[in-house]
C-alpha positions as CSV (number, residue, x, y, z in Angstrom):
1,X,-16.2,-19.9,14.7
2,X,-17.8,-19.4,11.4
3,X,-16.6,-21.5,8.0
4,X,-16.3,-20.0,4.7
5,X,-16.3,-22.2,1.3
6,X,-14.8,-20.7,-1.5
7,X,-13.7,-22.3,-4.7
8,X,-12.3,-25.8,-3.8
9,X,-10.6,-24.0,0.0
10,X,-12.4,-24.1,3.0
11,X,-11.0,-21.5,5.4
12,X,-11.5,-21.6,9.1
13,X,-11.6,-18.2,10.8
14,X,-12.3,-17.0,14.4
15,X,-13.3,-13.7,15.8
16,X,-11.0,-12.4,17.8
17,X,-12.9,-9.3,19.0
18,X,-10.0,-6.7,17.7
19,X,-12.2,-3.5,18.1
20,X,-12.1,-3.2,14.3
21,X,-15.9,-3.4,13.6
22,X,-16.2,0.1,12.7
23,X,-12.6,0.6,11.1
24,X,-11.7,0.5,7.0
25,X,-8.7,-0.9,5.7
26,X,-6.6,-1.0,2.4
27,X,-5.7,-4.5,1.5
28,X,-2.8,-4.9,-1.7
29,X,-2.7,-8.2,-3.1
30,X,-5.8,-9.2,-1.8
31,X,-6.8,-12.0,-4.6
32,X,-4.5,-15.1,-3.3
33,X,-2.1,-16.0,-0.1
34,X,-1.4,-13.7,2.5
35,X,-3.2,-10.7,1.1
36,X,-6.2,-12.7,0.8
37,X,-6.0,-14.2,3.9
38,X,-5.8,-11.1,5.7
39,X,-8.7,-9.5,3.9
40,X,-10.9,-12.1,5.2
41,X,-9.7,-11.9,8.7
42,X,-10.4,-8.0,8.7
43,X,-13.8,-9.1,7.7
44,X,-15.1,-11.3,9.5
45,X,-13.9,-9.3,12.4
46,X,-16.7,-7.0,11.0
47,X,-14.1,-4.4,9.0
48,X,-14.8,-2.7,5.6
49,X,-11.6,-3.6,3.5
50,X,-11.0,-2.2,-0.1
51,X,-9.3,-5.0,-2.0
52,X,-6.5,-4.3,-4.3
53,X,-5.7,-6.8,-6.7
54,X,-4.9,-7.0,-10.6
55,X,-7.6,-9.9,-11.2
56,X,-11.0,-8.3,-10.1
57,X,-13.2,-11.1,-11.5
58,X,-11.2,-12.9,-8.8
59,X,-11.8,-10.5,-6.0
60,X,-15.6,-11.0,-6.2
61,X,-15.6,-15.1,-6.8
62,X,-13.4,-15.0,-3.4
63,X,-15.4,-12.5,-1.5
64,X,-19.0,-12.5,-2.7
65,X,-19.6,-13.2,1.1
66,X,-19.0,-9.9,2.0
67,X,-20.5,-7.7,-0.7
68,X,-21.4,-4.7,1.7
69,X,-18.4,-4.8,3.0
70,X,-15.7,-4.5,0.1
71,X,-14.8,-2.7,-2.5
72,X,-12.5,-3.6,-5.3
73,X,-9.7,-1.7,-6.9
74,X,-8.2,-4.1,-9.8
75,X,-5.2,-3.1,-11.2
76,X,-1.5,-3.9,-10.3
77,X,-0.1,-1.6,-7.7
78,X,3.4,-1.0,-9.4
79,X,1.3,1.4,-12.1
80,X,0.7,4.7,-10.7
81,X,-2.8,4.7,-12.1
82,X,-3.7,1.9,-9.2
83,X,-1.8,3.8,-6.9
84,X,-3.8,6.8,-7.8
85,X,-7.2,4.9,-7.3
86,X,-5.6,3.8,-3.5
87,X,-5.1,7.2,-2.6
88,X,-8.4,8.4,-3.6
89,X,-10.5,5.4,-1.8
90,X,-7.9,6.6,1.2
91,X,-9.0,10.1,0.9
92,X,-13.3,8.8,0.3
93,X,-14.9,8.4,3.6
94,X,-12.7,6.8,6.8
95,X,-9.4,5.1,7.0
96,X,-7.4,3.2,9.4
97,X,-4.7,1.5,7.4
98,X,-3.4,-0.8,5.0
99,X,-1.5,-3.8,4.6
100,X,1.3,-3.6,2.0
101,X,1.7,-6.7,0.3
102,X,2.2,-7.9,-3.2
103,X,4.5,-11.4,-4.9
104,X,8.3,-11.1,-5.3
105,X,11.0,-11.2,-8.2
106,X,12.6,-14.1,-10.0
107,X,14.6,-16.5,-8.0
108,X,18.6,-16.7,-9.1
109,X,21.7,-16.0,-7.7
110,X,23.4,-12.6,-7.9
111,X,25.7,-14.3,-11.2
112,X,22.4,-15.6,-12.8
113,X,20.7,-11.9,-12.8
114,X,21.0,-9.0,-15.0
115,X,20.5,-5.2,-14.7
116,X,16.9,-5.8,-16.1
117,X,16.2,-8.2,-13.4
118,X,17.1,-5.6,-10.8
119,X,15.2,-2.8,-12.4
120,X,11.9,-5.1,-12.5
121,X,12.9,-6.1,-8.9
122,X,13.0,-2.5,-7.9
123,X,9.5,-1.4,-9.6
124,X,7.9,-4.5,-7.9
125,X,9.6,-4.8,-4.5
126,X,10.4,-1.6,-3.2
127,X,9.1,1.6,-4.9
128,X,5.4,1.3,-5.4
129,X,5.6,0.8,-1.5
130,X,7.5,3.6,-1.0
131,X,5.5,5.8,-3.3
132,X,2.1,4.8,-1.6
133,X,3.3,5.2,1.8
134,X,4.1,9.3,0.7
135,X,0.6,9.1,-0.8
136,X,-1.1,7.8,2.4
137,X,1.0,8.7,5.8
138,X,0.1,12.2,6.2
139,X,-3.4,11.5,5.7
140,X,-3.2,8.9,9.0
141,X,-0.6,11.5,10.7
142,X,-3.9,13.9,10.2
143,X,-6.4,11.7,11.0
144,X,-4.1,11.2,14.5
145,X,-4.4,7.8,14.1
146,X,-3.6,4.6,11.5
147,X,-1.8,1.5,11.1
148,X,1.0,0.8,8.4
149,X,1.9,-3.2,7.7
150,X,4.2,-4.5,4.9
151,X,4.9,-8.2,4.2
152,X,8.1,-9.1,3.6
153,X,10.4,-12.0,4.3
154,X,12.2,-13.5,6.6
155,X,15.4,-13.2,4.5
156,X,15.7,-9.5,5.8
157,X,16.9,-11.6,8.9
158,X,18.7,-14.0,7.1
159,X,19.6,-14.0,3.5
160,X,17.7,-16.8,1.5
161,X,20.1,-18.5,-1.2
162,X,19.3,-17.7,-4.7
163,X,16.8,-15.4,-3.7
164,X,18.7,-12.4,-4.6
165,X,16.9,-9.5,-5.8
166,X,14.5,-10.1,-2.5
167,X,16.7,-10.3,0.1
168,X,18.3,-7.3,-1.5
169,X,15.5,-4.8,-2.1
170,X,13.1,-6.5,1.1
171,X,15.6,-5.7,3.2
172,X,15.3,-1.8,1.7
173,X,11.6,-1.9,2.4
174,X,12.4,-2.9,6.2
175,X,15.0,0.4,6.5
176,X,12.4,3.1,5.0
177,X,9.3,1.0,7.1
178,X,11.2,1.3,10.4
179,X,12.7,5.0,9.7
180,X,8.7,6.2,8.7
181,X,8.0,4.8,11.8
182,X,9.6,7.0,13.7
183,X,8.2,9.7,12.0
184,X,4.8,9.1,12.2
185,X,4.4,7.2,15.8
186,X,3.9,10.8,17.5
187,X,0.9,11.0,15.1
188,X,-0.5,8.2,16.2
189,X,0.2,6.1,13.5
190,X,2.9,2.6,13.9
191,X,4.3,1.0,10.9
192,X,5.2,-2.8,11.3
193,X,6.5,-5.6,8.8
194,X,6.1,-8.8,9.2
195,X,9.0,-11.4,7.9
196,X,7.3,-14.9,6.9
197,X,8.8,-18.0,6.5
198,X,7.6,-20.7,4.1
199,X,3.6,-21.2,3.8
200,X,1.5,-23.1,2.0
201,X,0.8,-20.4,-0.4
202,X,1.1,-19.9,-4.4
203,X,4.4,-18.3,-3.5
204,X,6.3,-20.9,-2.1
205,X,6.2,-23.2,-5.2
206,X,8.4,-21.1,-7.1
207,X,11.2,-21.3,-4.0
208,X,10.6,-25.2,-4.5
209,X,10.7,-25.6,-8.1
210,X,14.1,-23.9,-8.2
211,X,15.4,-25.9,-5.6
212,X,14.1,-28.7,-7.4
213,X,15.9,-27.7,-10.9
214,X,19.0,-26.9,-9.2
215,X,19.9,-30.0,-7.3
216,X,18.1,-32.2,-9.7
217,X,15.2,-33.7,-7.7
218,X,11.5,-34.1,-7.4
219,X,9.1,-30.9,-6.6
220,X,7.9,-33.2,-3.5
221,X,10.9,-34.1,-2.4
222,X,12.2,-30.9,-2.6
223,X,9.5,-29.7,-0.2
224,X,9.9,-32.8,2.5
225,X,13.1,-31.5,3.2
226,X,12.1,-27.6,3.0
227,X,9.7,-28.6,5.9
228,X,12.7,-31.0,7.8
229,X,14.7,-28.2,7.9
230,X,11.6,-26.0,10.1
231,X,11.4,-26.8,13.5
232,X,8.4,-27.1,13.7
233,X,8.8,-29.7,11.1
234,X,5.6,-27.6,8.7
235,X,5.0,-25.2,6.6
236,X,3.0,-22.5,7.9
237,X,-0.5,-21.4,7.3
238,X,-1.2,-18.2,5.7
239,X,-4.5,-17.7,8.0
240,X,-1.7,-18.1,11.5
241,X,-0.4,-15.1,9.8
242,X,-3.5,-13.1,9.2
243,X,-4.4,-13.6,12.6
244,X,-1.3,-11.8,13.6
245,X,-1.2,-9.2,10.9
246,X,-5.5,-8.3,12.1
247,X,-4.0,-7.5,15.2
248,X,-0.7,-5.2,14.3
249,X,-3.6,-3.8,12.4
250,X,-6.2,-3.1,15.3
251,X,-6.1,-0.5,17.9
252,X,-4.7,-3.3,20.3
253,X,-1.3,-2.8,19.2
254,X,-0.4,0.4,19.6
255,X,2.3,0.1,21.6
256,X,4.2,-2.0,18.7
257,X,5.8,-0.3,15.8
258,X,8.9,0.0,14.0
259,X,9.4,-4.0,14.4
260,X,10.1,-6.7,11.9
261,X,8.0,-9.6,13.6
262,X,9.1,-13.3,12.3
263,X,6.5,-16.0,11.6
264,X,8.8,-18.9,10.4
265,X,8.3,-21.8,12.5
266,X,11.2,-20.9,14.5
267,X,13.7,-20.9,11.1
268,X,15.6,-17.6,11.9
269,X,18.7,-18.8,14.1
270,X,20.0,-15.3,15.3
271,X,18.3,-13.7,19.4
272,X,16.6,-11.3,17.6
273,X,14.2,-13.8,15.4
């Protein structure tokens, strides 16, 4: 087990021997929460990961551990130019996949959002993914091998009040991700998405500040009875994830694709969580 200080955080990773040592990865988002979590996962396991993220001052505070094994892309990825500098790390020297990840729209409730919400939405939910996914799939359906993971949410299962435009255009991303995956898994290549719950990431506070404003009550409060309502009575952790996601990403699961794989704490009610 090794232990890695950054800023005021200390993270706690294990190797879990994913047969990843030699492999390079894509990581979007890779300055904070899950995307960031991940990236150090991939690393430690020995990876090379190219880190996407719009603050690259950031990128190199967080990972100065690993200098000879990143390299940093800033920009955000819903401007083609970033998506331009993905594809062409993709197409310099070896790659084995990427995770697709990046934050999500306003909260509100379909009456409290406009036509310019859902146009914003669109740009950062949905169509950059799409648009890199045409960039890089046929360069893993050549290669005769790769591994395709977007995080979404675990309202594509079931809807999240006031979280509108993301259950809406997250639960697009979850119909083009499983469809590609049938294309591409004679290739060699599976495409996955995992559907988080709430974690103790940056991105749950904006969830809990609106359910705060709306009913009127403190931020904490608010968040006590976010976690009652979890059976496993917590929020979870964004490295439990990125232990999952390393592996949907390693040779070791290649036998899983087209799924939409819950980590909630046991939230979604339906069989098929």
């Amino acid at each position: 087990m090794r232990v890695f200080m950054v800023i005021s955080e200390i993270y706690i990773l294990k190797i879990m021997n994913l047969e990843i040592s030699n492999h390079r990865f894509i990581v979007c988002g890779a300055s904070s929460g899950f995307g960031e979590a991940v990236a150090r996962q991939l690393l430690i396991e020995g990876a090379h990961v190219v880190l996407v993220a719009r603050r690259g001052d950031l990128l190199r505070e967080k990972f100065s551990h690993f200098n000879n094994q990143t390299e940093i892309i800033e920009g955000s990825v819903i401007y083609r130019e970033t998506l331009a500098a993905i594809e062409k790390a993709a197409k310099t020297g070896d790659f084995h996949g990427i995770l697709l990840n990046a934050g999500g729209p306003p909260t509100g409730t379909p009456l409290q959002t406009t036509m310019d919400d859902w146009d914003s939405a669109w740009q950062l939910v949905m169509r950059w993914k799409i648009d890199l996914s045409l960039r890089l799939a046929p360069l893993l359906k050549e290669k005769g091998y790769g591994r395709m993971l977007f995080i979404e949410s675990q309202s594509v299962k079931q809807p999240i009040p006031a979280l509108t435009l993301s259950n809406a255009f997250r639960a697009g991303v979850v119909g083009f991700a499983k469809t590609l995956a049938l294309e591409v898994a004679p290739k060699g290549v599976t495409v996955n998405i995992l559907a988080p719950g709430s974690h103790e990431t940056p991105a749950i506070d904006r969830v809990i500040k609106n359910n705060s404003s709306i009913r009127g009550i403190p931020f904490e409060k608010a968040k006590e009875e976010m976690e009652a309502n979890i059976p496993v009575r917590r929020m979870g952790k964004a490295e439990e994830l990125a232990s999952l996601a390393a592996w949907l990403l390693s040779p070791l699961s290649g036998y899983v694709t087209g799924q939409t794989i819950s980590h909630d704490g046991g939230v979604i009610a339906g069989l098929f969580g």
